[in-house]
C-alpha positions in Angstrom: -28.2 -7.4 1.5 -26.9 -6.0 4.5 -25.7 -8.1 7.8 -28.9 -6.4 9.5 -31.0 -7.2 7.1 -29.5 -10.7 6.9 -30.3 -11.3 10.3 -33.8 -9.9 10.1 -34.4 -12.6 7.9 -32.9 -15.1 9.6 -35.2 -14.4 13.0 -38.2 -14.5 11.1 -37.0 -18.1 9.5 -36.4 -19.2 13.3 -39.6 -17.9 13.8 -41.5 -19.8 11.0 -39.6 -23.2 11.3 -40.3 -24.7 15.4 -37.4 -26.5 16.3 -39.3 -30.0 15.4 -39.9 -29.1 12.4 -37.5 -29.8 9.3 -37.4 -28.3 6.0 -37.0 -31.9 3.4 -35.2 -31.8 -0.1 -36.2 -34.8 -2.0 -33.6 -37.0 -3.8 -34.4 -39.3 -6.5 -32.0 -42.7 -6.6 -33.3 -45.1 -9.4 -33.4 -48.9 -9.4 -33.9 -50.9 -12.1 -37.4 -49.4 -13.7 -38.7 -48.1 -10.0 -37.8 -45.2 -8.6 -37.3 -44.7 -5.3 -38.0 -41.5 -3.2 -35.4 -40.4 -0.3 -35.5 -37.9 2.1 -33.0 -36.0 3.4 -34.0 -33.4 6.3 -31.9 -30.2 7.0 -33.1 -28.6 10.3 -33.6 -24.7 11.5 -30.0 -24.9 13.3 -28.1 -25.7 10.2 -30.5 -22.9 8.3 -28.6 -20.4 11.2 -25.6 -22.2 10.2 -26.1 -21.4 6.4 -27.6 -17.8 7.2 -24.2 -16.8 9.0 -21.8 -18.3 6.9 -23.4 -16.0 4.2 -23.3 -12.9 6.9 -19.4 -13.4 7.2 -18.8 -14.1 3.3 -21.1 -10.4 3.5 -18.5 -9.0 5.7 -15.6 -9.6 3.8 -17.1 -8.4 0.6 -17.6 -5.4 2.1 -13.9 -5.2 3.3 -12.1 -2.0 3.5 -10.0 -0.8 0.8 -7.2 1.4 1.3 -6.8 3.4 -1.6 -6.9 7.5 -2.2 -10.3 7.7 -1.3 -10.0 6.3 2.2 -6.6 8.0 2.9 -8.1 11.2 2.1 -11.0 10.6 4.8 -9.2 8.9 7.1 -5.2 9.8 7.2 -5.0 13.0 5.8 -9.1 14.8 6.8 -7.4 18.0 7.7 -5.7 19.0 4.0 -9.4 17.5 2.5 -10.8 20.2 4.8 -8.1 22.9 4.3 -8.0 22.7 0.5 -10.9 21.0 -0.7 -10.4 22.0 -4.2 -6.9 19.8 -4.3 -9.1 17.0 -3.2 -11.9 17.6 -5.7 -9.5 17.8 -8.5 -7.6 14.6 -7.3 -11.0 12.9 -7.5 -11.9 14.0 -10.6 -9.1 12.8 -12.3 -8.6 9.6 -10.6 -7.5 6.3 -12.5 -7.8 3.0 -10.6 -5.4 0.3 -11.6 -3.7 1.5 -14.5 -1.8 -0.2 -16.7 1.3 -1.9 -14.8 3.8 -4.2 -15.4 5.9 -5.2 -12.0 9.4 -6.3 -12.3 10.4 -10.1 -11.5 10.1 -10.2 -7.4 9.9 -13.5 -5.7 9.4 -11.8 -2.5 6.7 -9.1 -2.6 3.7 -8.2 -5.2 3.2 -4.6 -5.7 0.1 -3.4 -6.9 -1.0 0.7 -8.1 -4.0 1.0 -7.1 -5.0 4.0 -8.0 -3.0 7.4 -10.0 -4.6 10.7 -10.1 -3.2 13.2 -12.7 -4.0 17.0 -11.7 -2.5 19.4 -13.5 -5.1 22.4 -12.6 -4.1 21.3 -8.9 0.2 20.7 -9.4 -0.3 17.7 -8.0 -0.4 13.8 -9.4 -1.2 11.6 -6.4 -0.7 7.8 -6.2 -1.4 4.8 -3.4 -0.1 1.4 -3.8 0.2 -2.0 -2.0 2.8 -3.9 -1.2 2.1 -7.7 0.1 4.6 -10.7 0.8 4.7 -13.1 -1.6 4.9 -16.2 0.6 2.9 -14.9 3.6 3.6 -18.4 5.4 7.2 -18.0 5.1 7.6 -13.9 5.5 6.4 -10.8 7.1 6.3 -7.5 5.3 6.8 -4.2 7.6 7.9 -0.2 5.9 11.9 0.3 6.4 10.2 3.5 7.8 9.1 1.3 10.7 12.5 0.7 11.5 13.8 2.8 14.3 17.6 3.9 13.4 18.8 4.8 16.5 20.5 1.4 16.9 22.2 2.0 13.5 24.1 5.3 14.5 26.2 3.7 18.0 28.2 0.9 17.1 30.1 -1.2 19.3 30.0 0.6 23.1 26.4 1.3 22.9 24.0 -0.3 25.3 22.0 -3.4 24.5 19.9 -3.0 27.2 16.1 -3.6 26.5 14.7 0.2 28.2 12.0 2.2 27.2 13.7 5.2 27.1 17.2 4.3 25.7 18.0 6.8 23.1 21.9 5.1 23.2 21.4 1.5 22.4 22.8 -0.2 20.1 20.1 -1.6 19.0 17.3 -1.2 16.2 13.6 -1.1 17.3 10.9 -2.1 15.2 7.9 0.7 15.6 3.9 -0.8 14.9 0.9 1.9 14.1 -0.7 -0.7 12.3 -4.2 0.2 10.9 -7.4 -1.9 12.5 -4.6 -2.1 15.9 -5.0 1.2 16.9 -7.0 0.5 19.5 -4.4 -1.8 21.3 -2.3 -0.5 24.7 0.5 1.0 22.8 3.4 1.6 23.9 6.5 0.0 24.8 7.0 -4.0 24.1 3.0 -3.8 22.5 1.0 -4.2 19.4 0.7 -1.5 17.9 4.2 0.1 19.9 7.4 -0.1 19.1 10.5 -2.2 21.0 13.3 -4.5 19.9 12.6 -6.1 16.0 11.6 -9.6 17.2 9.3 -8.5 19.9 7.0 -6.3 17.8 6.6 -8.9 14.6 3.7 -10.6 14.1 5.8 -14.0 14.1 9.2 -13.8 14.9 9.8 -17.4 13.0 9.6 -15.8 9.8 11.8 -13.6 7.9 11.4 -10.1 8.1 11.6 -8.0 4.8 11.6 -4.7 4.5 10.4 -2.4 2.0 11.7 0.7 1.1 10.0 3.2 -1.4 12.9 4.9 -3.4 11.3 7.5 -6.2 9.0 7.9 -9.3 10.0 8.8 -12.5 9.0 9.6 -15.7 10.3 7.9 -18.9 12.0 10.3 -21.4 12.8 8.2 -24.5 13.3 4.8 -24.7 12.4 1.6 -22.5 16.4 0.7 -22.9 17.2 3.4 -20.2 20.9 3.9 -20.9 21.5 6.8 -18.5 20.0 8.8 -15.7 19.1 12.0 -18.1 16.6 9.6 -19.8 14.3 9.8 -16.6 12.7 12.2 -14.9 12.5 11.8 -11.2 9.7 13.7 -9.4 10.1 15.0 -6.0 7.3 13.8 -3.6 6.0 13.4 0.2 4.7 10.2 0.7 2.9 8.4 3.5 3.2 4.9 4.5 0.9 2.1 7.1 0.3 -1.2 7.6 -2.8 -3.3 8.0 -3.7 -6.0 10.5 -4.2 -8.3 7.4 -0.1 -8.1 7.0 -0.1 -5.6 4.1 1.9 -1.9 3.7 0.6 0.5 1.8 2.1 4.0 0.3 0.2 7.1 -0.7 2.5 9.8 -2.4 2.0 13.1 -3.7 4.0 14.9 -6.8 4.5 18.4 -7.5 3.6 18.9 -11.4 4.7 22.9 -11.1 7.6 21.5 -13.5 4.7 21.3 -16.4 4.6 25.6 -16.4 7.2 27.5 -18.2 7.3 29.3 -14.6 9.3 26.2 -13.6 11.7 26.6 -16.2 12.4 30.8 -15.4 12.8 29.3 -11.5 15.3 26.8 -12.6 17.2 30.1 -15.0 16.9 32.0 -11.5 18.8 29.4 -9.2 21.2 28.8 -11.6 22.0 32.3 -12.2 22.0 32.3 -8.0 24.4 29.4 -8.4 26.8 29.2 -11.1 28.8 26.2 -9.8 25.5 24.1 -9.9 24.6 25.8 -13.8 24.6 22.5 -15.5 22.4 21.1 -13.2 19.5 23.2 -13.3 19.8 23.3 -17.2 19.6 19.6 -17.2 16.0 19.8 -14.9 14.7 22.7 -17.2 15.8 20.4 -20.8 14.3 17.1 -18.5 11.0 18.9 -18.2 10.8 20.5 -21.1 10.8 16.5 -22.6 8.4 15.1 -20.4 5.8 17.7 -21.1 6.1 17.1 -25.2 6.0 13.5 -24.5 2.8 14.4 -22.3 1.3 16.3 -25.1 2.0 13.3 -27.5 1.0 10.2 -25.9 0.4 10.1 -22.0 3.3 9.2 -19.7 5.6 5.9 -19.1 6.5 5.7 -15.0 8.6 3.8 -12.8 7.9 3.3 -9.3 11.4 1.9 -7.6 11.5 0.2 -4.0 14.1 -2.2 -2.9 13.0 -4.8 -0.2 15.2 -6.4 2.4 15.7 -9.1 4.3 16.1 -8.3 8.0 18.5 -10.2 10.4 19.3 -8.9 14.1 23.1 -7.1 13.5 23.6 -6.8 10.0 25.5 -4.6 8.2 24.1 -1.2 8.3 25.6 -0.8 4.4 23.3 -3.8 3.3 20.2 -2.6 5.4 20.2 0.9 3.8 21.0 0.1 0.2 20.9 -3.4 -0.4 17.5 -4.7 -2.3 17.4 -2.2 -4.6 16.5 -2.6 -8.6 12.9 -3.2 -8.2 9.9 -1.2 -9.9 6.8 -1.0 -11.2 6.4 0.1 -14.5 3.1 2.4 -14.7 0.9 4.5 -17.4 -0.7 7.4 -17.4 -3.1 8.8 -19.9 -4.5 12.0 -18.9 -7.7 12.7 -19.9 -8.7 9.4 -20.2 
């Protein structure tokens, strides 16, 4: 039932019960071999009470969801439009929540929502949340939302709070949140962007950080002993936030490498580049594995982020690589 509809009904309910009148459930209470009959009366305002508590428990069933099939109509309408036959393929091979197993994190869950394994497109698409664990204790924002400028001074740079400083030494924290669009913007606002503790949500809390790092596909064995056991796939990926406190992440993967006209590229660039030879023989024998292990029983990813824990002045070495050894541990089975 929709909320209109809810609250059609509930005017014509106001319209059949007069204020004096009460709707009675009867109670039976027993004593000894009697029984005795007791009335309890529930009147038309708490039937509008009961009528919009079910409205807002309407409302949140009907929440939005922020997967690939609102990004594409919402975020990213204009490649929908420009190549609709990328869109229709990522569609029709869309998985939602594959099999995942997360690593141990007693800071943030992160969920895949959704994978989409197109091969007739190149392209293997993926969204995912990312929530704070103890939401009472911590707020979660992208490491994308933090402005580096600050980082890139040092010691003579300004710390004076301007909206145009380009030479403080100072990071800025910068807010596009989804469902806050609509707020003034701008400097020292919600959504905007300004010094850290200004633009959070609640500056008692901690503020993590989460930084997505890369996906990769699983060679051999789970007991990675080496990076030539994985597979990393280049991507562009797209990040926000929601009012509710959450960050979300949609990438998408080039799957040329599945072609044998990825491995004569690879011959090509090496023969263009001696010096890096070895390198683009390793990406041609790499793709050359993932595809028979493709062919023989889907595919084993990781998804890799690191998170961390912001503090006004830390080291810039910690902020940009600490966190790190986290992932998500994803299957995909096209076809399926």
């Amino acid at each position: 039932m929709t909320e209109r509809e809810l609250r059609e009904r509930l005017n014509r309910m106001a319209g059949d019960v007069p204020e004096e009148t009460h709707l009675a459930f009867t109670a039976a209470a027993v004593s000894g071999k009697e029984g005795i009959i007791v009335k309890k009366k529930i009147s038309a305002g708490l039937v509008f009470a009961i009528v919009l508590a079910l409205i807002a428990a309407a409302a949140v069933a009907a929440g939005i969801i922020y997967n690939q099939e609102w990004w594409w109509n919402n975020r990213n309408v204009f490649e929908k439009e420009d190549k609709p036959e990328v869109y229709e393929a990522i569609m029709a091979n869309l998985t939602e929540n594959p099999e995942q197993v997360q690593c141990e994190d007693d800071q943030v869950q992160v969920i895949i929502q959704d994978v989409s394994w197109a091969p007739e497109a190149d392209i293997m698409t993926i969204s995912f949340k990312a929530a704070p664990k103890n939401p009472e204790k911590d707020e979660l924002h992208s490491m994308w939302a933090l402005d580096t400028d600050g980082s890139y001074i040092g010691e003579g740079g300004s710390t004076a709070v301007t909206d145009d400083s380009e030479d403080r030494a100072m990071h800025w924290l910068w807010r596009t949140d989804i469902g806050l669009a609509d707020g003034p913007g701008g400097y020292g606002h919600i959504p905007g962007y300004g010094p850290v503790s200004g633009m959070m949500d609640d500056n008692r809390k901690r503020l993590l950080l989460i930084d997505y790092a890369e996906t990769s596909i699983l060679l051999d064995s789970p007991e990675i002993e080496n990076v030539a056991d994985m597979f990393s796939m280049g991507s562009s990926m797209d990040m926000f936030r929601t009012a509710e406190g959450d960050v979300y992440f949609v990438g998408q993967f080039d799957l040329s490498w599945l072609k044998d006209e990825y491995d004569r590229k690879m011959r090509e660039y090496a023969n263009e580049s001696p010096d890096m030879k070895d390198y683009y023989e390793q990406k041609i024998a790499a793709a050359q594995a993932a595809r028979e292990r493709l062919n023989r029983e889907g595919i084993t990813c990781y998804l890799t982020y690191r998170v961390v824990e912001y503090t006004e002045g830390m080291d810039d070495l910690e902020l940009y690589t600490g966190g790190g050894g986290r992932s998500v541990q994803f299957i995909i089975r096209p076809g399926q």
